[in-house]
N, C-alpha and C positions, 0 to 999 in steps of 0.2 A: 661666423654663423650667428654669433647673441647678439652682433650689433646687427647686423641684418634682421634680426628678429626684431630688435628695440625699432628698427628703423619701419619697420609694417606693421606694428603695433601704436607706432605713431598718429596714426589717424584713424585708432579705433578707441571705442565709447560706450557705455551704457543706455547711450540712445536709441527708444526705438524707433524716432523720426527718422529724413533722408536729413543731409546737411543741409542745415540753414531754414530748416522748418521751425525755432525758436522764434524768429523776426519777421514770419510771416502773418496777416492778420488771421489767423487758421487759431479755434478754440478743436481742441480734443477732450473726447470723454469715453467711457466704458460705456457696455452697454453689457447686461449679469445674463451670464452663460449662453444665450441664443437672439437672433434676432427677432422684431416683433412679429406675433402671429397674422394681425391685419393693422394692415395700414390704409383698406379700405373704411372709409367714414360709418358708414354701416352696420359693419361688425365690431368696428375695434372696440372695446371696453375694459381694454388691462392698461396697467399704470404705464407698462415700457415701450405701450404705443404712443403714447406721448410724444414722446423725443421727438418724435416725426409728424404723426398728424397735426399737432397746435402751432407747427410750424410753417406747415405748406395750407392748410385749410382754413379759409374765413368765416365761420357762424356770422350768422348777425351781430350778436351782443359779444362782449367778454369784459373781462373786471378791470378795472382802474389797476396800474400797476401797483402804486403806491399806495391810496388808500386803505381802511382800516378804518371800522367793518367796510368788508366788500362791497365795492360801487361798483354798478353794472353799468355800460360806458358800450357805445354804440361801434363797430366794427366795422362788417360792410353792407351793415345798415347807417343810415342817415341819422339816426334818431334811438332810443329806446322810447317805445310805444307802449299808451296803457292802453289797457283792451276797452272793447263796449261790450255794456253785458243786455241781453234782450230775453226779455218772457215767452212764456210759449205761443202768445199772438202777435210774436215781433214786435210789440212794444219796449222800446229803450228802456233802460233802466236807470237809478243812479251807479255808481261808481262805488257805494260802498253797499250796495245790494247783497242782502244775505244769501249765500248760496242755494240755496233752497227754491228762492224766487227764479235762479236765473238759468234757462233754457238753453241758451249758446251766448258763448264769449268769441268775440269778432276781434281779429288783430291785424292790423293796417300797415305794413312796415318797409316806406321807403328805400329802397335800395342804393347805395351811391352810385354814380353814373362815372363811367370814364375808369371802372377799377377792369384791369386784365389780369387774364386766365397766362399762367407760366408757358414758354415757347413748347410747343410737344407736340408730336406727329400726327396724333389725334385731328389738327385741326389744319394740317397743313393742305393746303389747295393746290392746283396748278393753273396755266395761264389761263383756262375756261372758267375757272371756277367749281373745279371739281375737286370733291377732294381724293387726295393721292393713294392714299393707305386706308380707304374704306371698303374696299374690294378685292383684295388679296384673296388669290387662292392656294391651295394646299403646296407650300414648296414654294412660295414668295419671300417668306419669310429669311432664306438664306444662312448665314450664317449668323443674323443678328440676336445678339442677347439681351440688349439692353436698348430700351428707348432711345439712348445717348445714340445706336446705331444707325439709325434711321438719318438719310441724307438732309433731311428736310422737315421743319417746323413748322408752327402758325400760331396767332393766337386769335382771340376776340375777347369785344366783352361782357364782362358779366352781367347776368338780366335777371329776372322773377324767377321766368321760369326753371332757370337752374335750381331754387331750392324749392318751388314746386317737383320738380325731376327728383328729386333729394327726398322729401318725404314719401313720395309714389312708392321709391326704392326699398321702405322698407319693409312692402308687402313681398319683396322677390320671395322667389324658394329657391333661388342658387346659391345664396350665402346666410352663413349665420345672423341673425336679426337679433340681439337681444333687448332691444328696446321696442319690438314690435308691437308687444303685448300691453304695454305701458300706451305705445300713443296711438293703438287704435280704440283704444279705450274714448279718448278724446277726442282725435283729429276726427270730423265726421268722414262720415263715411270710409273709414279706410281700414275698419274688419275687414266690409264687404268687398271691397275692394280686395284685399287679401285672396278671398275666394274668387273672386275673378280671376288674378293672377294664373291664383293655381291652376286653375282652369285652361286659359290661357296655356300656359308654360307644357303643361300639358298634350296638348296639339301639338304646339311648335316641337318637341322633340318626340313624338309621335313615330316610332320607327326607327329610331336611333339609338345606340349601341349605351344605354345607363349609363356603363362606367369609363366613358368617351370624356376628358377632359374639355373637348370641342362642344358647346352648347350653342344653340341660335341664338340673334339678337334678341333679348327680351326687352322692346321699346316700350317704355311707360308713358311715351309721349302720345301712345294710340288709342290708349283709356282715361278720359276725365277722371277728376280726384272733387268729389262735393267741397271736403274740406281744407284742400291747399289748390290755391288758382293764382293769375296774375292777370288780374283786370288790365294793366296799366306796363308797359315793359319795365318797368323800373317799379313796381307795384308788388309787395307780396300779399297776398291777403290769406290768413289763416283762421277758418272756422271752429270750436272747439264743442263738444258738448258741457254744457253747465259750465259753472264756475271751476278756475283754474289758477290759482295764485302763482302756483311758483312753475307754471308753464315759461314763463320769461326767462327763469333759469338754465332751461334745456335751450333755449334760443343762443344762448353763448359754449354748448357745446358743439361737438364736432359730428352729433347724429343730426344739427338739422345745417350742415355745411353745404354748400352749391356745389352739386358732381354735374358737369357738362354730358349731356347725350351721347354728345361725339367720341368720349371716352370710351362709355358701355360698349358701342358699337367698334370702335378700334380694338380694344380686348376682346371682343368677343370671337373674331374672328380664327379659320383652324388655323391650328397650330403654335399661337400664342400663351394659352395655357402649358403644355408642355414646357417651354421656354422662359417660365416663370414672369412672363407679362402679362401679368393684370395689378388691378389696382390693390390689390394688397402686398405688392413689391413697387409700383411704380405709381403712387396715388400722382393726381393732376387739381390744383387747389392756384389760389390766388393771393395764397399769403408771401410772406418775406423771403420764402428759401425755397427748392424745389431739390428732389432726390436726383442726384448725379451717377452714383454708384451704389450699387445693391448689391455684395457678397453677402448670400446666407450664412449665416452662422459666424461669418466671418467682422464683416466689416458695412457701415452705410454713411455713405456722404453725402450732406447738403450743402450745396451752394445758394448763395445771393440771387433771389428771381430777378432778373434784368426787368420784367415788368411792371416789378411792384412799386406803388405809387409815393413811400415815402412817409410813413403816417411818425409826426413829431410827437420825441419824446413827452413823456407828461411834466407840465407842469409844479402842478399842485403834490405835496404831499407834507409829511407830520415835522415838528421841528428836530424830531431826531434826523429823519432821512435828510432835512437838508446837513445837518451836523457830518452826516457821513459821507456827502457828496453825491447823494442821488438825485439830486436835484441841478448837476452841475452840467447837463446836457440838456437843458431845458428846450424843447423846440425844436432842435435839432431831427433832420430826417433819420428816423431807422429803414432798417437793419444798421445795425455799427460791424457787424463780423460778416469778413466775407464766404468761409466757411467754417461747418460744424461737422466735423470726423469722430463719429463713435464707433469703439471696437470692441469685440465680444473680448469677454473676460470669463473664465470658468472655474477661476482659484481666487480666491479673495486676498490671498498674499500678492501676486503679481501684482494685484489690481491696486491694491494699496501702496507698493513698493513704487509704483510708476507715479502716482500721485504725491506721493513724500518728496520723489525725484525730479518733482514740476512738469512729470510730461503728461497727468492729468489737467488739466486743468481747473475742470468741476469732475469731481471723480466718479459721478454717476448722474449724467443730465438732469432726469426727471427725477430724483428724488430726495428728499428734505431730511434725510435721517442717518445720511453717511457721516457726519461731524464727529456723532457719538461716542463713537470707537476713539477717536484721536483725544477726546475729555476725556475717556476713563485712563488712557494712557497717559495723560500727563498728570492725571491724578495719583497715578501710580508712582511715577518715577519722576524727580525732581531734574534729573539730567533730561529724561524726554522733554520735559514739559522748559528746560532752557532752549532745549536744540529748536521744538519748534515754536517758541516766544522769538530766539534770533532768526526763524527763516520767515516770523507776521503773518503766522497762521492764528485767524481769530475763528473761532466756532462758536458763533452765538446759538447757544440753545433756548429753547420758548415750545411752548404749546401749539399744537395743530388740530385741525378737524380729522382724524382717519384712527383706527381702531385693527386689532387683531386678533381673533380669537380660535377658539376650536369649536369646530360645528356639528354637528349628528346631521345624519341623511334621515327625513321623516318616513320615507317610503320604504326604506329598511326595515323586516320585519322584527329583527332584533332591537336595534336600538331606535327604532320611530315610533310612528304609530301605533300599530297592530292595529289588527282584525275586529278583536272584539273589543267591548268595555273590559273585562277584567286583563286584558294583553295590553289595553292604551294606559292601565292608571301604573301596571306592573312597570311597563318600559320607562314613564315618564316618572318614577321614581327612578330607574337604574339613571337616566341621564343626570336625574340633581342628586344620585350619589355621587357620582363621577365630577358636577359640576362642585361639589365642594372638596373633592379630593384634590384636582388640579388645582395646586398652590399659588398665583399667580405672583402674589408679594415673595415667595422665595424667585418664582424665577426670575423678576429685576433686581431681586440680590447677588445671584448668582451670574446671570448674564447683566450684567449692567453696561455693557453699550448697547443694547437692545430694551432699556429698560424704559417702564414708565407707570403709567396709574393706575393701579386695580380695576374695573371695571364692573358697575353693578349695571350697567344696562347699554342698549347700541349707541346711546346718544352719548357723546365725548363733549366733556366742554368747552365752550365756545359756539352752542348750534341750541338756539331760541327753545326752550322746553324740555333740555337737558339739567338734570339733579344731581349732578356727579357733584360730589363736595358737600352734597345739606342732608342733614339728617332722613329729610321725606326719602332721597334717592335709593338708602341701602337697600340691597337683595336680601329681603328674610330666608330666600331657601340657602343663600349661601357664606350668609352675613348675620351681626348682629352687632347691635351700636352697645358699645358700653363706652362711659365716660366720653362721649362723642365722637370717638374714634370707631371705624370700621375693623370688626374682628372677626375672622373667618372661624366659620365653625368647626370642630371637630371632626376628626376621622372615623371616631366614634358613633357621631351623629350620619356620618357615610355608610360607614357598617352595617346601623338600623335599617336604612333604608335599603340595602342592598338584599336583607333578610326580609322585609315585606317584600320588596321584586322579585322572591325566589330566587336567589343567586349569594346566600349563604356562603362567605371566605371566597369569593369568586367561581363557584360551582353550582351549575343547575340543579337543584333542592328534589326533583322527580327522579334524574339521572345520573347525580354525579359529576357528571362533564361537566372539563373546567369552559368558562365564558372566555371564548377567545373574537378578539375585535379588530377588523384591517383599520392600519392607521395610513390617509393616504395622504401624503406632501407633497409638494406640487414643485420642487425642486432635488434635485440627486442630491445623493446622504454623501456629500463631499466631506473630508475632515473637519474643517468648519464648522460644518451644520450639523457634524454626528452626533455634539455633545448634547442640541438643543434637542433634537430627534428622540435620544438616550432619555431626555429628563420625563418626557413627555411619557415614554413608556413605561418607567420608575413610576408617576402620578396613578396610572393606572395600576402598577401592580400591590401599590397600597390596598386595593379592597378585592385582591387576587386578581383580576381579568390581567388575562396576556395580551399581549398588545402584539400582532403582527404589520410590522412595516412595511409601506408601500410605494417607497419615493422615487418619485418617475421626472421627467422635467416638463415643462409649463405646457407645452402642448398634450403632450402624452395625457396629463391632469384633465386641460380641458375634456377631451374625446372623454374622457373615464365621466365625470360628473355630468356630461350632455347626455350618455346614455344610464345614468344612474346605478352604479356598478359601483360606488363609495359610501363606505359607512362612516367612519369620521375621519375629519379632515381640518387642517390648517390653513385658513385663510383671513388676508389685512383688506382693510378695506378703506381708500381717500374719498371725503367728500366730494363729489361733483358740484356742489351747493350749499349754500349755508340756510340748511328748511331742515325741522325734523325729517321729514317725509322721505330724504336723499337717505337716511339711513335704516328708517322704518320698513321702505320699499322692499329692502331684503328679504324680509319677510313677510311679505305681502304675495298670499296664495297664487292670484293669477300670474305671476312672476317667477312660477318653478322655471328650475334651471331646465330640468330632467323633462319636464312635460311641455315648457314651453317657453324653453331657452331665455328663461328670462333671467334676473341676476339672484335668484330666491337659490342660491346652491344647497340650502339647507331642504330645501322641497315643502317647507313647512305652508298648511295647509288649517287654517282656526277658523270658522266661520262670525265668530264672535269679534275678532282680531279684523278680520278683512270686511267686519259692515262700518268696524270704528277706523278703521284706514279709507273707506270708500266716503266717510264724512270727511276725516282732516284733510283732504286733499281740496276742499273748498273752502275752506277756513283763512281767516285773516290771523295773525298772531295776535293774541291775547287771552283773557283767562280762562276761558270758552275752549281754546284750544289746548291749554296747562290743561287742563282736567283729563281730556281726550285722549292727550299721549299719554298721564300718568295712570290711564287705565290699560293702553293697549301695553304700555313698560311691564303694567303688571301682570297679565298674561302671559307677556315672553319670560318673566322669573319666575311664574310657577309650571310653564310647559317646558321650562330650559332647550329650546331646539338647539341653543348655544350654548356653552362656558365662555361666558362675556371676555375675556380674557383684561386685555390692557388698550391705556390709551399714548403711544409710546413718543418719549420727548423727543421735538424736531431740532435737528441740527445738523446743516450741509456744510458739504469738504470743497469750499470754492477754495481758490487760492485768490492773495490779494489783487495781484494784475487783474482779476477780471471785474471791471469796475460796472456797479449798477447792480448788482445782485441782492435783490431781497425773497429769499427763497418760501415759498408759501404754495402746498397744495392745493388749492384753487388754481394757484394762478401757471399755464399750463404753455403759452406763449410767449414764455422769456427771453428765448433766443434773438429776440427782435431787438431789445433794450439793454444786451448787453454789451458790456465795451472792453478792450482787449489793450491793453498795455503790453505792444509788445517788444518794445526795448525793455522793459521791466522783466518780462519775462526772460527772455534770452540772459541778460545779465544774472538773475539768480538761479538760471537752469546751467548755465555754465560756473557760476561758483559754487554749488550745489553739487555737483558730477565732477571735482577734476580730477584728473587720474593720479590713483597714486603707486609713482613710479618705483619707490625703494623697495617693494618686494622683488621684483623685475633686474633690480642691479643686484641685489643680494643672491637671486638667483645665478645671476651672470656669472657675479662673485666667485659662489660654489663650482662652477662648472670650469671655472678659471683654474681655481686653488686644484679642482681634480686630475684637469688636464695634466696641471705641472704637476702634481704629484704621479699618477701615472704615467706621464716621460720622463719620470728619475724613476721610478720601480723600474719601466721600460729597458732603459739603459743598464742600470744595475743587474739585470739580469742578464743583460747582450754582454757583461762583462764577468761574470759569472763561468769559474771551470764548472766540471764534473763533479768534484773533491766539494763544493760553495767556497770554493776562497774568490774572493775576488780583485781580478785584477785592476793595474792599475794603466 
């Protein structure tokens, strides 16, 4: 029975691949605790939609791979275009036209010809020329779950008016729009448009059941748009109000991406929603990879678009990169992987365990700050830090654009605004108590693979106008420069203020009653994350308030903060762009979360703040604009809608087989440029894992030495009288 054992045991492993997934061109990665919430272009704006949309969706513009600073590099546009600016009698202007003068910004933006849309049943026809799957009714749909089900594909290709189609969409009222408020601001006419929409939307479901997953086509192809049109089929032309500088920057995300008509209209039909088919499980794009399989929560596979055209490695980049070989694929057609498998992870131990064990690859696609953890470990231990020197784990750590802090909800009547003047000066002292209780230099002491730089304001360094590091920059309500160093103030100096806000040792001064405050986190209080949780609440109970927990996971978060039901909250934020403005935005009134879904989660609301953000958004960089932001900075430090928190050091857990890896927050379309060494891998995932047998024989051993010793007790007793003599 132990060699029958050894012998079925034989062909088992720590693998969680099938056999012989080591040697195939297949990258794996995690993806932390759930899948992404949309993976339609539209709504997505969290970081772990990533994975997927910058993969399958082409903006216009996106950044040089390699470059440093960010070079914006044309996509599936022709070209990066500069805009024309015109006065309010339509006279041209020049090009460096002060914003003041200029009336609307015109932007002209050649399309590439001959790029296609990924095979998908959206677009599939039959022999008339009709198409197949635009006319399903209730109970056609069968048994299919997934777009893969459908007998039959199509493609075409791409033209203007798809990202004409693309802008229209973000006036819908079927999905979350968080950038709507931002570019109706600009795009002309597409407030109004907005209300048309609604209007619109209106009617068409006019008599139908609210909470019916089934919705009518909402065609945006039925309503002109002033400000997005397509003169020319390969032509985009985008109207803007006034001057817009870093409008070019949004043109390389994935809010102004070409979503095909035929889509809306394939999704839209009954029964689909039920069945998890729409585009925020099954987006349709023209980029490198196309989504194969969609297990929620579980599991999402991208394959190689059989469509895509091929766009060569970059040339160009720094003398390091070529030092490191990223220059060694010069030319070369991408995609280089033919798929990318990421899988939900819900414990950070497995997650890491699989990564150590080579069956991560990148141990978490989209983000730049897994490295971390494996520095402080080998900073720790001289044997970790040989094991993984001998397995050529390198974690280059550096600086990034993205930030983390703790926020207040403004509309909260406790810790916001208030009501009156003596309620807005009272609360806005309790938060810069708070803001100088929360220690942030202990917590990169204490958590140090989570660590990084103190934070006196939103701007991190590295993003034009940011003071992090110079004397101008420190926070006086939270900070004070002595000997040139940043020294956090006293507890003391918390206390004070906590006794002008009437909240004396943490107790309301009229009542008694202790200040108790929900703390809400936007992911489950797992082991993990309990001690970070734990400190968080310690910070507070320094000036008495209790701190009630409320860690729900990333959806649940959202729903909470869109209806405005959180009073502080933990949230990081990556730059989309290298412009103050990408991080100022936060903060920027017409961008409440709560009132209008925009990405303001703090709800914060300064009329003085949003007339000096309503200029820097016309502004060219220079000193003109230094003054501008270091006024609204100082705004945000004496209102503290935030405890600026840290700016936390980047460093990702590639392993070395995946060759071409230069990991940078901006840069969000990597998957195309990476390359996969996979004899390399298979050879250290097999010496890495081999099994070790001598427990297994030892155990044998033992079951050996028992056996015979229990068939001699055995015997000796079958020979055993009555009297215990025993015979012979």
């Amino acid at each position: 029975m132990g060699l029958a054992a050894l012998l079925g045991l034989a062909g088992c492993d720590n693998s969680p691949w099938v056999r012989g997934e080591a040697s195939r061109n297949v990258i794996h990665s995690a993806m932390i605790e759930n899948t992404p919430r949309h993976l339609d272009p539209t709504a997505s704006y969290w970081s772990n939609d990533t994975l997927v949309t910058y993969q399958v969706y082409e903006p216009p513009y996106g950044y040089h791979y390699l470059k440093r600073p960010f070079e914006l590099v044309p996509k599936s546009a022709e070209q990066v275009v500069k805009p024309r600016y015109y006065d309010k009698s339509g006279k041209e202007l020049d090009e460096d036209a002060p914003g003041e003068q200029v009336a609307e910004s015109v932007y002209e933006v050649p399309i590439r010809k001959g790029i296609l849309f990924q095979p998908h049943p959206a677009f599939a026809k039959d022999e008339r020329g009709n198409y197949r799957y635009h006319a399903m009714k209730p109970g056609d749909i069968g048994e299919r779950r997934s777009v893969m089900d459908f007998e039959h594909t199509g493609t075409r290709e791409l033209v203007a008016e798809d990202f004409v189609y693309a802008l229209k969409r973000h006036a819908t009222t079927r999905i979350t729009t968080p950038i709507f408020g931002i570019f109706s601001e600009y795009v002309v006419g597409l407030k109004e448009y907005g209300d048309l929409v609604k209007a619109e939307d209106k009617k068409l479901r006019a008599g139908t059941d609210p909470a019916s997953l089934d919705k009518p086509f909402l065609d945006f192809r039925r309503w002109p748009l002033a400000g997005a049109t397509a003169p020319e089929k390969h032509l985009l032309r985008i109207r803007l109000h006034g001057k817009y500088p870093q409008w070019k920057y949004w043109m390389q995300m994935t809010f102004t991406a070409p979503i095909p008509w035929e889509a809306d209209a394939f999704y839209a039909q009954p029964g689909m929603a039920a069945r998890g088919l729409t585009l925020d499980m099954w987006p349709v794009g023209t980029g490198p990879y196309m989504v194969t399989e969609y297990v929620k929560d579980r599991r999402i596979t991208m394959q190689r678009n059989p469509n895509y055209r091929g766009v060569p490695y970059p040339c160009e980049g720094t003398d390091e990169d070529k030092a490191k070989g990223l220059l060694a694929d010069c030319g070369k057609p991408t995609p280089f992987i033919d798929t990318i498998v990421a899988t939900v992870e819900r414990e950070a131990t497995p997650q890491k365990n699989k990564f150590r064990d080579g069956y991560y690859d990148l141990e978490v696609f989209e983000r730049t700050d897994t490295g971390k953890a494996y520095l402080v470990e080998m900073d720790d231990s001289d044997e970790v830090r040989a094991d993984y020197t001998a397995k050529g784990f390198d974690f280059g750590q550096y600086s990034d654009v993205n930030s983390y802090i703790i926020g207040f909800n403004m509309i909260d009547p406790v810790i916001g605004y208030g009501d009156t003047p003596q309620l807005r000066e009272r609360n806005r002292k309790l938060r810069q108590a708070i803001s100088i209780a929360i220690d942030w230099e202990e917590y990169s002491k204490i958590f140090p693979k989570k660590a990084g730089l103190t934070a006196m304001s939103p701007l991190p360094q590295g993003i034009p106008g940011s003071r992090e590091g110079q004397p101008e920059g420190v926070n006086p309500v939270t900070h004070k420069l002595v000997d040139g160093q940043y020294v956090r103030r006293t507890i003391e100096d918390a206390k004070k203020l906590m006794v002008e806000a009437g909240y004396p040792d943490g107790r309301e001064a009229s009542s008694g009653k202790p200040l108790v405050i929900n703390y809400d986190y936007y992911a489950p209080a797992t082991p993990e994350r309990k001690p970070e949780i734990d400190w968080v609440v310690k910070q507070f109970a320094k000036l008495g308030i209790q701190l009630e927990v409320r860690a729900t996971d990333n959806n649940q978060f959202q729903d909470k903060v869109r209806k405005g039901k959180h009073q502080v909250f933990w949230l990081g934020w990556n730059a989309d762009y290298p412009d103050a403005e990408n991080f100022l935005f936060l903060l920027y009134g017409p961008n409440s979360k709560s009132v209008s879904d925009g990405e303001n989660t703090s709800n914060y609301q300064n009329p003085e703040y949003d007339k000096l953000f309503a200029q820097l958004k016309t502004m060219d960089d220079g000193p003109a604009k230094q003054a501008l932001i270091d006024r609204m900075v100082r705004i945000l430090q004496d209102d503290a809608p935030w405890s600026f928190g840290f700016y936390p050091y980047a460093s990702a857990a590639v392993h070395g087989w995946i060759k071409n890896s230069k990991p940078a927050i901006l840069i969000r379309d990597h998957g195309r440029y990476l390359r996969l060494d996979a004899q390399q891998r298979a050879e250290a995932v097999a010496r890495w894992n081999r099994p070790v047998w001598w427990p297994l024989l030892a155990l044998l051993a033992v079951v050996v030495a028992g056996v015979v010793v229990a068939r001699r007790a055995l015997r000796k007793r079958e020979r055993t009288n009555a009297r215990g003599e025993v015979l012979a």
